[in-house]
C-alpha positions as CSV (number, residue, x, y, z in Angstrom):
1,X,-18.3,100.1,-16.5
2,X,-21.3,98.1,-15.4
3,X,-20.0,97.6,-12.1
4,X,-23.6,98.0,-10.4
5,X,-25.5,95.4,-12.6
6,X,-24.9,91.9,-10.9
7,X,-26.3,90.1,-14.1
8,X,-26.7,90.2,-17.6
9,X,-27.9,87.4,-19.9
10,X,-26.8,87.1,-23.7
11,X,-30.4,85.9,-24.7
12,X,-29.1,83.8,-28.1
13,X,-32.8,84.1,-29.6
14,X,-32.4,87.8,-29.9
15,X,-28.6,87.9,-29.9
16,X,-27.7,84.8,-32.3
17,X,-25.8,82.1,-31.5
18,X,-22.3,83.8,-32.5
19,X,-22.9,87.0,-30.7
20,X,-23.9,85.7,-27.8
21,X,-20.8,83.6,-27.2
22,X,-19.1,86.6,-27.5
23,X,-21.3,88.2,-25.0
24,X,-20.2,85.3,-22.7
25,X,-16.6,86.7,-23.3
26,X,-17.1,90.3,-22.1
27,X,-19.0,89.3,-19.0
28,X,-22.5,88.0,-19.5
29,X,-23.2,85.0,-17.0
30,X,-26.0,83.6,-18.4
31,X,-26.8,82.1,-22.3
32,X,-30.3,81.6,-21.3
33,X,-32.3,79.1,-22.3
34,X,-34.1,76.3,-22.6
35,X,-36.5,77.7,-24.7
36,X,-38.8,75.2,-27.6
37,X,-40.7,77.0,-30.5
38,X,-40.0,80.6,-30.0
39,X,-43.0,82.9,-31.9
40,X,-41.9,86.5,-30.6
41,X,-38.6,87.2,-32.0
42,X,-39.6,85.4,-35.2
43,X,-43.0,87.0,-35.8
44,X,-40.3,90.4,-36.4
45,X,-38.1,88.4,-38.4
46,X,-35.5,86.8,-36.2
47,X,-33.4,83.9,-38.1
48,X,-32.1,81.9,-35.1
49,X,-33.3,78.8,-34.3
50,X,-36.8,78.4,-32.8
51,X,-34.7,76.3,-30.3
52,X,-32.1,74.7,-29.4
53,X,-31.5,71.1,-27.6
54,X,-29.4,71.2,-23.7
55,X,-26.1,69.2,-25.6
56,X,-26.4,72.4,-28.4
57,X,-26.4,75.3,-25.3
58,X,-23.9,73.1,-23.7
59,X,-21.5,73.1,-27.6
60,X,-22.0,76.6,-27.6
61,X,-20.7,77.6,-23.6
62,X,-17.9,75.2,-23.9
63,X,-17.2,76.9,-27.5
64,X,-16.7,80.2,-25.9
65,X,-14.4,79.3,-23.3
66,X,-17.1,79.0,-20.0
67,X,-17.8,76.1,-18.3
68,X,-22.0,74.9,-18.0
69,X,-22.9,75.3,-14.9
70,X,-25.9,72.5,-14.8
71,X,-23.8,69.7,-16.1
């Protein structure tokens, strides 16, 4: 269906961290990020973490069956 977009990211601030391991199931490549004291998402009432540590994105890859990539 998405056969001419090379790259989609399951962004876990906006997504959660649930939803976007299962994004990583149906064919996102990319959990992004690295990302410390989030304001955006939160100033509208996000409830994920304001960040999360490398080992935590790392848990949460592994936990939906990919493999990190920087490891």
């Amino acid at each position: 269906m998405l056969h001419n977009i090379p790259h989609v990211k399951a962004y876990w601030i906006t997504l959660g961290e649930s939803m976007a391991q299962i994004a990583l199931s149906y064919g996102a490549d990319d959990f992004d990020g690295t990302v410390f004291g989030e304001r955006i998402q939160h100033d509208t009432g996000s409830t994920a973490p304001t960040g999360l540590s490398e080992e935590r994105l790392r848990e949460l890859i592994r936990g939906a069956g990919r493999q990190p990539v920087a490891e």
